[in-house]
C-alpha positions as CSV (number, residue, x, y, z in Angstrom):
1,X,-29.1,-15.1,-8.5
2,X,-28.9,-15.0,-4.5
3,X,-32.6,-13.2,-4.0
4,X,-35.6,-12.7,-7.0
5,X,-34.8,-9.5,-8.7
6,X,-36.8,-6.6,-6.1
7,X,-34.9,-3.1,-7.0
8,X,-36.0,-0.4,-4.6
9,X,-38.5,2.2,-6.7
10,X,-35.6,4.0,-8.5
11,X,-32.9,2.3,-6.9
12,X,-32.1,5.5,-4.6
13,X,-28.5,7.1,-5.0
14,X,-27.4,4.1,-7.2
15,X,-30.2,5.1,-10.1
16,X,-29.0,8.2,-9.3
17,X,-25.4,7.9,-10.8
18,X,-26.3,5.3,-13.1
19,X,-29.3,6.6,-15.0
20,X,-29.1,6.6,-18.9
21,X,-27.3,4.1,-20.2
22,X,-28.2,1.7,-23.0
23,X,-27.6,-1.4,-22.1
24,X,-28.1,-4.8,-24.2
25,X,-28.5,-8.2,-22.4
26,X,-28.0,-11.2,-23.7
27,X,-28.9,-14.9,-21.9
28,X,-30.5,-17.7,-22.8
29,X,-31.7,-18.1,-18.8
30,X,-34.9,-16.2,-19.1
31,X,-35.2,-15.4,-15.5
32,X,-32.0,-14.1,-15.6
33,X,-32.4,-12.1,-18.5
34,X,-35.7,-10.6,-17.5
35,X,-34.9,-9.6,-14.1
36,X,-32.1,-7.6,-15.6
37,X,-34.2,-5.9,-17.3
38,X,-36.9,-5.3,-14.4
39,X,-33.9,-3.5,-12.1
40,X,-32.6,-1.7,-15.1
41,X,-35.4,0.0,-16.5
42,X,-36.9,0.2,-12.9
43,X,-33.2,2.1,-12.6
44,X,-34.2,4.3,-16.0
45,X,-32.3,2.7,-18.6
46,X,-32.8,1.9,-21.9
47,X,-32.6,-1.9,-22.2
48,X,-32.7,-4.2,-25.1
49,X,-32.7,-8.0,-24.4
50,X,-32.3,-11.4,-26.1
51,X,-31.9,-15.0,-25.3
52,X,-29.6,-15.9,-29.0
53,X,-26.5,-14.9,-29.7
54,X,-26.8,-14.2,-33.1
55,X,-30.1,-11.7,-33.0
56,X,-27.3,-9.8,-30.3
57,X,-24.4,-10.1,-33.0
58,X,-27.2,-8.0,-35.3
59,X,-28.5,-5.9,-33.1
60,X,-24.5,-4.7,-32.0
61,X,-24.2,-4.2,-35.7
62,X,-26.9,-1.8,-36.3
63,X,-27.2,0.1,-32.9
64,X,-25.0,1.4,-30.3
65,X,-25.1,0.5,-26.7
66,X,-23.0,2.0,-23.4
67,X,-23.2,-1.8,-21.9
68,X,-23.6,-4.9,-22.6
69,X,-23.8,-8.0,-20.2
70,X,-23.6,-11.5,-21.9
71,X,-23.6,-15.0,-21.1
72,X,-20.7,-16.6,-21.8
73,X,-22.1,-19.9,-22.4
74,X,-23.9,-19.3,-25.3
75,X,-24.6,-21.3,-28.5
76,X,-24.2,-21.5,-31.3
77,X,-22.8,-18.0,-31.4
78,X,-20.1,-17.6,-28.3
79,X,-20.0,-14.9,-25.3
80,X,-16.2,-14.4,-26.3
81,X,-17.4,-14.0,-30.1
82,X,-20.1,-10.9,-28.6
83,X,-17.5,-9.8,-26.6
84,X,-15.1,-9.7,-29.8
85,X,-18.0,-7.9,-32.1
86,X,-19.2,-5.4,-29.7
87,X,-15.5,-4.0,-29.1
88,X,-14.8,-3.9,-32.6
89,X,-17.9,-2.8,-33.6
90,X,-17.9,0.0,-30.7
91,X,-14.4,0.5,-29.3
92,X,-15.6,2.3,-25.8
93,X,-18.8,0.2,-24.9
94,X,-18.4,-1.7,-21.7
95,X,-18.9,-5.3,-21.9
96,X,-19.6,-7.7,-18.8
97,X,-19.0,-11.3,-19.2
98,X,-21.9,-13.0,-17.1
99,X,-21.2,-16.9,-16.3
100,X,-22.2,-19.2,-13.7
101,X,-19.7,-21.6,-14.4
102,X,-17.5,-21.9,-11.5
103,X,-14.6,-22.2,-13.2
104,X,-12.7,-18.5,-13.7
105,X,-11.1,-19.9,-16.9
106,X,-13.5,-18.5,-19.2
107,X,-14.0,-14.9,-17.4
108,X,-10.1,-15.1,-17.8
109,X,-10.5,-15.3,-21.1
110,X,-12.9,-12.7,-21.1
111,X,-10.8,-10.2,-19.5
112,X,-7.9,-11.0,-22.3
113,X,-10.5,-9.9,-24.9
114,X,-11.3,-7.0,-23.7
115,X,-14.4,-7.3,-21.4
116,X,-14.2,-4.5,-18.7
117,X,-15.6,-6.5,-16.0
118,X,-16.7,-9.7,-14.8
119,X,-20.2,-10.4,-13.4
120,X,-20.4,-14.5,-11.6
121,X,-23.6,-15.9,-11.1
122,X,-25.7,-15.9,-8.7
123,X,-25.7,-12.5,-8.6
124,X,-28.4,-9.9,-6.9
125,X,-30.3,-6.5,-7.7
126,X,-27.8,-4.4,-6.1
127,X,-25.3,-6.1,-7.4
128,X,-26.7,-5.4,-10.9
129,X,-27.4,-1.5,-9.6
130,X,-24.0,-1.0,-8.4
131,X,-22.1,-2.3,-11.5
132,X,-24.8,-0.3,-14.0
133,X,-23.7,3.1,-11.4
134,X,-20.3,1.9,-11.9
135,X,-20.5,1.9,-16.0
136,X,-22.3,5.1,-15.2
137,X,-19.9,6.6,-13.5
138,X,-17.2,5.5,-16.3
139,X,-18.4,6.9,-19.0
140,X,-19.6,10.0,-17.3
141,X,-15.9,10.9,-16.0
142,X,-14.6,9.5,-19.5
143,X,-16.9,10.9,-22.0
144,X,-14.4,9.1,-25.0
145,X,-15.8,5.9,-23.7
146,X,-19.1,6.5,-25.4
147,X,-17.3,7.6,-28.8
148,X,-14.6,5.0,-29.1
149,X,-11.9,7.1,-27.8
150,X,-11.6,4.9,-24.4
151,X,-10.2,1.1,-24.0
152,X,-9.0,-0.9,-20.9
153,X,-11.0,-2.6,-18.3
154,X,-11.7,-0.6,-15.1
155,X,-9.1,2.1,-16.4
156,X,-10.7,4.7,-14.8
157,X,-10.4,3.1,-11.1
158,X,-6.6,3.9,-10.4
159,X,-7.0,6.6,-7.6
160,X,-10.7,6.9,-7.0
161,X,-11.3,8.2,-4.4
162,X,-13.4,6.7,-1.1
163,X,-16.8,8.1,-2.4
164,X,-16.3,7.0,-6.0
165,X,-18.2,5.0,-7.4
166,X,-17.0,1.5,-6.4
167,X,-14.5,-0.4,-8.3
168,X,-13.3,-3.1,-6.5
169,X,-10.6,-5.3,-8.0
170,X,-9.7,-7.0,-4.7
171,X,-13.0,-8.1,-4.5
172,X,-13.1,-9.9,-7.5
173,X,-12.8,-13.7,-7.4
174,X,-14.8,-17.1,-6.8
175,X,-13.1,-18.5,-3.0
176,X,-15.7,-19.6,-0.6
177,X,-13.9,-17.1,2.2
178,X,-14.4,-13.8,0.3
179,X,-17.1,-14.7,-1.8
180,X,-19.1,-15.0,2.0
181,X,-17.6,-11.7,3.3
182,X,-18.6,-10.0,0.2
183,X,-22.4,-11.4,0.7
184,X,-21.8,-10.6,4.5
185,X,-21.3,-7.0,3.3
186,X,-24.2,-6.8,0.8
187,X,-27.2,-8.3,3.5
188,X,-25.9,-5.6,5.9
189,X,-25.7,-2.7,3.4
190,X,-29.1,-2.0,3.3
191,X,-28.9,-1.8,7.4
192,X,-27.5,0.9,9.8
193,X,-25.7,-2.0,11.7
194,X,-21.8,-0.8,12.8
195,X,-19.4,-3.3,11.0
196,X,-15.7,-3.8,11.9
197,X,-13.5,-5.1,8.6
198,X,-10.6,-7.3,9.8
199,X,-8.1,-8.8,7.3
200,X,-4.5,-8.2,6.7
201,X,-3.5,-4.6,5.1
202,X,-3.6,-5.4,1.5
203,X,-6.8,-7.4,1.6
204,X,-9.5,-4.9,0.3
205,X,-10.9,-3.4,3.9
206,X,-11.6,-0.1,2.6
207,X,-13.1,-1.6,-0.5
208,X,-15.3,-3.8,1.3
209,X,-16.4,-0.3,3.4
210,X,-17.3,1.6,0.3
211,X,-19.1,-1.4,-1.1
212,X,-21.5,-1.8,1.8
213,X,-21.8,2.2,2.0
214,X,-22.4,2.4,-1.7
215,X,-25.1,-0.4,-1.6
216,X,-26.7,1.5,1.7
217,X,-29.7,3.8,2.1
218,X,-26.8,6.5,2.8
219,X,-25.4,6.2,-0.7
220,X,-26.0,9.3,-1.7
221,X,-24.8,11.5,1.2
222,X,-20.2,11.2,2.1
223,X,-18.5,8.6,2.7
224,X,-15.9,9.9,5.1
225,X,-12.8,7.8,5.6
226,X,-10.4,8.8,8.9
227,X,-7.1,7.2,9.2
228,X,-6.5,6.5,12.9
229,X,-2.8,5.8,12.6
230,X,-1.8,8.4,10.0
231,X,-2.2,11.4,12.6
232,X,-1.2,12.5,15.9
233,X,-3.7,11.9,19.0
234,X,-4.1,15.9,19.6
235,X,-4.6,16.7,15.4
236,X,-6.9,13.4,15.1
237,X,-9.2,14.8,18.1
238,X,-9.2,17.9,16.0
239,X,-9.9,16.6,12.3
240,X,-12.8,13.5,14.0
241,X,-14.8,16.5,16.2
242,X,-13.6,19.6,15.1
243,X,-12.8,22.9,17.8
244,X,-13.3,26.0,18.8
245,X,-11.7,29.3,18.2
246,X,-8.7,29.6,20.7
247,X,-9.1,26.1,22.1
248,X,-4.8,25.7,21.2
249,X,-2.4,27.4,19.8
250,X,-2.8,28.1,16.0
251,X,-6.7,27.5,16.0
252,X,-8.1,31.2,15.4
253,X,-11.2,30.0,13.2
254,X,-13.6,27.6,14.2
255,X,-13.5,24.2,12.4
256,X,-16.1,21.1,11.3
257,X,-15.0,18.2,12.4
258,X,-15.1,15.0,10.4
259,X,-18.4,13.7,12.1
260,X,-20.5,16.4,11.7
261,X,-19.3,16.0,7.6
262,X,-20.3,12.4,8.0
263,X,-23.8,13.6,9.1
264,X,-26.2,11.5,7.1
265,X,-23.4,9.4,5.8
266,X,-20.9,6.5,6.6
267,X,-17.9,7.0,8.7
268,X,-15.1,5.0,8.1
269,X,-12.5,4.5,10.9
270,X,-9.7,3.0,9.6
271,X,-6.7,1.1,11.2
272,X,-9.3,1.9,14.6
273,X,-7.1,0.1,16.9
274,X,-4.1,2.9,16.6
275,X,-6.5,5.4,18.4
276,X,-5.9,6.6,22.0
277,X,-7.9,5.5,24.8
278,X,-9.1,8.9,25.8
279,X,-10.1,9.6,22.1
280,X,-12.2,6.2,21.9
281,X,-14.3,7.5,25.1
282,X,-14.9,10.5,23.4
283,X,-16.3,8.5,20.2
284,X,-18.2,6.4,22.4
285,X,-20.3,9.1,23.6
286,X,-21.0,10.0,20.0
287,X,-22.2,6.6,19.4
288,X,-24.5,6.6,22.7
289,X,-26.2,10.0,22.3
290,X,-25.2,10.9,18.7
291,X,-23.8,14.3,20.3
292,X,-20.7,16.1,18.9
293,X,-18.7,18.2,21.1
294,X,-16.0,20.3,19.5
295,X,-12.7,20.6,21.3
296,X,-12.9,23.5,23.3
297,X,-16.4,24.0,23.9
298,X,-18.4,23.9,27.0
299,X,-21.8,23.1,25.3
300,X,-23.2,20.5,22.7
301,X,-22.4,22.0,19.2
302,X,-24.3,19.3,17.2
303,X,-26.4,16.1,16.9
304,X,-25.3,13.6,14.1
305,X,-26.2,10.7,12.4
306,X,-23.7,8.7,11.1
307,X,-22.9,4.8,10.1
308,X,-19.9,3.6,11.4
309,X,-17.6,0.9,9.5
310,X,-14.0,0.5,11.1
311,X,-11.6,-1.6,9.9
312,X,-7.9,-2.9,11.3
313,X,-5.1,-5.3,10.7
314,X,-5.3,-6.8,14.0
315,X,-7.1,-9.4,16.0
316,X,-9.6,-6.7,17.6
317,X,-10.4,-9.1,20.2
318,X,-6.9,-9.7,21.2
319,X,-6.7,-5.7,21.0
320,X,-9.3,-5.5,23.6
321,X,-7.3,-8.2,25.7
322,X,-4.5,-6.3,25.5
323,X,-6.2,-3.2,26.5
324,X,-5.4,-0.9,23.1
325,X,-9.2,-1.2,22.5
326,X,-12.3,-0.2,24.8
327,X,-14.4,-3.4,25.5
328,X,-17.4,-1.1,25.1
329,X,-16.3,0.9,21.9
330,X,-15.9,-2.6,20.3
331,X,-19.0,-4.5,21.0
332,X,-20.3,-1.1,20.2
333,X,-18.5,-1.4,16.3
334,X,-19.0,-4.5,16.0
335,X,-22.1,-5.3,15.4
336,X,-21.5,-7.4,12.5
337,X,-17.6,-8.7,12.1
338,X,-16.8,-9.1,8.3
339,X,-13.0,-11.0,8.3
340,X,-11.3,-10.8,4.9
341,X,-9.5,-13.7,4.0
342,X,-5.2,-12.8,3.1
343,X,-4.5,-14.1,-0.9
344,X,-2.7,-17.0,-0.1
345,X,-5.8,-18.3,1.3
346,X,-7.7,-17.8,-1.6
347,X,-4.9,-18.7,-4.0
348,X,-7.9,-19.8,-6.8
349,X,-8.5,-16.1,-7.3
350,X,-5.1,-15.2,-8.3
351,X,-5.3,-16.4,-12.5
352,X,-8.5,-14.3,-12.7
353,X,-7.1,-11.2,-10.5
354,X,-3.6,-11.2,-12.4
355,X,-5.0,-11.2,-15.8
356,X,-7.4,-8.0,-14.7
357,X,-4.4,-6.5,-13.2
358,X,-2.2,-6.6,-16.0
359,X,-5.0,-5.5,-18.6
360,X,-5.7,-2.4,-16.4
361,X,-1.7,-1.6,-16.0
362,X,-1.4,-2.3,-19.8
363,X,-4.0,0.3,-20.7
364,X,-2.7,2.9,-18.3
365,X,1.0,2.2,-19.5
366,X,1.1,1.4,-22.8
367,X,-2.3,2.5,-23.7
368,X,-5.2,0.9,-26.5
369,X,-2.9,0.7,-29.6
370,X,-0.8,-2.5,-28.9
371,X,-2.2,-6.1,-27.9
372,X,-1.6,-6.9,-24.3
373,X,1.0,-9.2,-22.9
374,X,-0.6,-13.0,-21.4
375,X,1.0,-15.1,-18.3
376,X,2.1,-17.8,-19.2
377,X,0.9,-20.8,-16.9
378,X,4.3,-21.6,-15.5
379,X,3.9,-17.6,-14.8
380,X,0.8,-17.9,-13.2
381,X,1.9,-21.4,-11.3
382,X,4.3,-19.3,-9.7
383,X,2.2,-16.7,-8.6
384,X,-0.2,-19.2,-6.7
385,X,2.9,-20.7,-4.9
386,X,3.6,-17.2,-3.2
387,X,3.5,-16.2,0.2
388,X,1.8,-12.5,-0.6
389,X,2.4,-10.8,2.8
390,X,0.8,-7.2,1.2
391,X,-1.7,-9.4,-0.4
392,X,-3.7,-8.2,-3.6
393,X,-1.8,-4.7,-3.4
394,X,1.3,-6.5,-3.5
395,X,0.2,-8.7,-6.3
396,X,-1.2,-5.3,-8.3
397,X,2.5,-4.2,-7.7
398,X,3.8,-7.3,-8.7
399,X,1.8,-7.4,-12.1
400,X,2.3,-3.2,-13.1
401,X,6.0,-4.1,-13.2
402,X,5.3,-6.8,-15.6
403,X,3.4,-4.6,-17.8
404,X,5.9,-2.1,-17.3
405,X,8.2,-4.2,-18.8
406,X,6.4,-6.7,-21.2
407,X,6.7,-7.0,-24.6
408,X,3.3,-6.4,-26.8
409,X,1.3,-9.8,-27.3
410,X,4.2,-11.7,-26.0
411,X,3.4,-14.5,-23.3
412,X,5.3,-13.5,-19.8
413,X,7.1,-16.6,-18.2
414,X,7.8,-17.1,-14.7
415,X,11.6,-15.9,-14.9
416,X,10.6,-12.2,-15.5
417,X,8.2,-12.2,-12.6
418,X,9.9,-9.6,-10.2
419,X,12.0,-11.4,-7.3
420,X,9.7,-11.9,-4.2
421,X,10.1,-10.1,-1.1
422,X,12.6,-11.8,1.2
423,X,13.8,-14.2,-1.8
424,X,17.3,-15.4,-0.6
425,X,17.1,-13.4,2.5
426,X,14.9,-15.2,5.3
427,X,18.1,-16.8,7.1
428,X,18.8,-14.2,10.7
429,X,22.0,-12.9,11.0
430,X,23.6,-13.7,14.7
431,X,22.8,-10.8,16.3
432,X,19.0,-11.2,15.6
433,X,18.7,-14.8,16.1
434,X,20.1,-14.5,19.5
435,X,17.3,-12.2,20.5
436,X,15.1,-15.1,20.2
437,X,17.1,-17.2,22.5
438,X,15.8,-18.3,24.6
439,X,12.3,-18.5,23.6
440,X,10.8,-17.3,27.5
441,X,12.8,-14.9,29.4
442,X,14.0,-16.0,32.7
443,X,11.3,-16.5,35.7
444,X,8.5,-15.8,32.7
445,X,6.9,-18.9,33.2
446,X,6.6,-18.9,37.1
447,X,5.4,-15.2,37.0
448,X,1.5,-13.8,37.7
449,X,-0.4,-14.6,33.9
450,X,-1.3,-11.2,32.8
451,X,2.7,-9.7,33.5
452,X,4.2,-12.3,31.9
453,X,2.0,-12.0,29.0
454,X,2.5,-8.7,28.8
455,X,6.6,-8.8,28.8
456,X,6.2,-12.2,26.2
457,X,4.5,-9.3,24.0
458,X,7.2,-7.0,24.9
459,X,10.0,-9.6,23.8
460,X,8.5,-10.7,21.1
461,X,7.9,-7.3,19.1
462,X,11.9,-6.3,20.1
463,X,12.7,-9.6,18.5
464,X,10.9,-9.4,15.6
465,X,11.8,-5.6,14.8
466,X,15.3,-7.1,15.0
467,X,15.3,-9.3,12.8
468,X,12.9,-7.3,10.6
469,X,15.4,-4.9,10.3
470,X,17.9,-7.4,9.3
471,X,16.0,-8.9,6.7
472,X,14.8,-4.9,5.4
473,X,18.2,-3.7,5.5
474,X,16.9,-0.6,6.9
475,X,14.4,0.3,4.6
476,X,11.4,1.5,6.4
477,X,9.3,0.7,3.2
478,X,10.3,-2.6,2.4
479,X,10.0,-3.4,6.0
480,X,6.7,-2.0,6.8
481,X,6.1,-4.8,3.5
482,X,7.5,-7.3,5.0
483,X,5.6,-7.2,8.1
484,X,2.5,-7.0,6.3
485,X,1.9,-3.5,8.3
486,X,1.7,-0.1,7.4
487,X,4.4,2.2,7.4
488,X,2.7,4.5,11.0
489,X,2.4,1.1,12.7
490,X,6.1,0.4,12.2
491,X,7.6,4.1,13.3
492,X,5.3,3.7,16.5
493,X,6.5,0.2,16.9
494,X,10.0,1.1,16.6
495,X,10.1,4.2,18.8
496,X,7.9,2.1,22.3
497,X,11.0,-0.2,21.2
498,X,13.9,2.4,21.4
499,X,15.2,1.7,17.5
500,X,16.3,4.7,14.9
501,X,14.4,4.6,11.8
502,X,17.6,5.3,10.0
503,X,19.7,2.3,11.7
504,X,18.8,-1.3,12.5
């Protein structure tokens, strides 16, 4: 474990959700196995532990228990062999397969038999508190897991919403780059520090904010997410601070802005470097005084405390350079900068986030009454050699059609993998490629620094909508994947530009 076992007296808003469960342990490490049970009981659980595997293959027999955690590397009786008995012997427990070893080959395994979740060592308190409030929160919104009625890891994750309980596939894995922005996330958790997510969309951002909000002192109270790019500048003004009665046409009530529903709670700002420069001084204020003033009002209408997380896409710092993001409001965010690494960096997490992926997609597809399909390793060789531009969304994607498609118990090969984005289409078609020559426009490199960069930006992004549309045929969606952007970014990119979204 990263820390010894302390747990906060009754674990605050995590013991909260997760209180109640029965819970067995089993590991032969006794530190291990007793701190578990210090932070669960502390959390108010019922907890039976014990260091051999075959005193847990009794007591599985004659009792029943909402989770189990066990060592895989146990002997003489296995962690896959407890994770076998406990599913068959109670089909809607939730079984964790613990393991230190750094090798994802046997959590893998896990997974394919059945285990909901994966736990790799070391791991902390709150990290044992947030998976037990997970469980909790499984079994409470799917009361058939506690009779039998329930199967499929994590099946109750698909379309959580921002304040559930977290369940955080694109967090799972073993790379040294996300395995340091996910302990980034759980030291500051416990502050009231502003964070700023960066990674590329796809990457888990949003996850990583309702992790660190989750594990905070605020866990109890909303965590409210605000989409900067998804709304106008006048209707985001509106929804972040609220308004008066009369203050525009159509507003004949008066309304609660977003920050004053935060109050107490996390604030989550995403895509933060879409939001107008008058609208960032506004939220600057906030942040210096705490004060909330509605649009349309002459007076201070409240006092708040919020956290704020924000998260973008983009190089903030090269936002601020080019002047789409206040110099103030971002040394004022980003107190602590978490980066999350894209997939194709962390390529090692791929076997063990496809074989989760295709377990959850099999249970919400095909449901518990057929044996899952496997990849194959040419399957899985394949996958690593991917480019990934919507990262572990795309791969999700990429793995529900495969489960869509595969045949019970079979193994899937590499061939029925669906075709990769761009596959056989990379090469620019005349008209595009001739945007690109040449590479400086004329007189660019004799002109003052911060024009020229400023028109290189300018001939860049005409360029590269060019040839994006070429390569998208047209279709906004598949662009907007191809780009690695989302689909607001793209329509705001194409109208500064002068291009029709129905037209390359």
């Amino acid at each position: 474990m990263t820390e010894p076992f302390r747990a906060r007296p009754g674990g605050g808003a995590v013991a909260e959700l997760a209180a109640g469960l029965r819970v067995l342990v089993v590991d032969d490490d006794r530190t291990v196995r007793e701190g578990c049970v210090s932070v669960l009981q502390l959390d108010g659980h019922q907890v039976t532990a014990t260091a051999r595997g075959d005193e847990a293959l009794e007591l599985l027999r004659r009792r029943r228990f909402d989770l189990v955690l066990v060592e895989l590397a146990l002997a003489p009786v296995g962690g896959l062999e407890l994770v076998r008995t406990a599913l068959a012997a109670h089909p809607g427990v939730l079984v964790v397969a613990m393991s230190g070893n750094p090798s994802v080959v046997g959590s893998i395994e896990a997974l394919r038999t059945g285990a909901w979740d994966y736990l790799p060592k070391p791991f902390s308190a709150s990290h044992l508190q947030v998976l037990a409030a997970r469980a909790a929160h499984a079994s409470r919104d799917e009361p058939g897991r506690r009779d039998g009625r329930v199967a499929g890891p994590g099946a109750a994750a698909d379309g959580a919403a921002p304040g559930a309980p977290l369940d955080a596939p694109a967090l799972l894995g073993e790379s040294p780059g996300l395995r340091k922005a996910v302990e980034l996330a759980r030291r500051v958790a416990s502050t009231d520090a502003s964070v700023m997510i960066s990674g590329e969309s796809g990457t888990g951002k949003e996850l990583i904010a309702q992790f660190i909000h989750r594990q905070s002192r605020r866990g109890a109270r909303k965590l409210v997410p605000v989409n900067c790019a998804a709304l106008p500048d006048a209707l985001l003004e509106s929804e972040m601070f609220g308004h008066r009665k009369g203050a525009f046409t159509g507003a004949d009530r008066d309304k609660t802005g977003l920050l004053e529903v935060a109050h107490g709670g996390t604030l989550f700002l995403d895509e933060l470097t879409e939001m107008a420069l008058p609208l960032q001084a506004k939220l600057l204020r906030v942040l210096q005084d705490g004060v909330v003033r509605r649009v349309g009002s002459e007076h201070q209408d409240a006092v708040v405390d919020v956290r704020f997380v924000s998260a973008t896409n983009r190089d903030p710092q090269e936002a601020v350079r080019q002047g789409v993001l206040r110099e103030d409001l971002f040394y004022r965010l980003r107190v602590v900068p978490i980066k999350l690494p894209p997939l194709r960096e962390r390529v090692e997490d791929i076997p063990l986030l496809a074989e989760f992926f295709l377990r959850r997609s099999w249970a919400r597809h095909r449901g518990a009454g057929t044996p899952p399909p496997t990849l194959a390793a040419e399957a899985v060789a394949a996958l690593q050699r991917r480019r990934w531009p919507g990262n572990v969304r795309e791969l999700q994607n990429c793995i529900e059609h495969v489960a869509v498609l595969a045949e019970p118990g079979a193994p899937v090969t590499a061939g029925e993998l669906p075709a990769e984005d761009g596959e056989g289409g990379d090469a620019l078609p005349a008209a595009a490629a001739a945007m690109l020559a040449p590479a400086y426009p004329a007189g660019l490199l004799s002109a003052p620094f911060h024009g020229a960069k400023d028109e290189l930006v300018v001939h860049f992004e005409r360029a590269y909508l060019g040839a994006l549309a070429a390569r998208s045929g047209g279709n906004m969606s598949r662009a907007a994947r191809l780009a690695g952007i989302d689909r607001t970014t793209l329509y705001r990119l194409m109208e500064k530009h002068g291009f029709r979204r129905d037209a390359p």
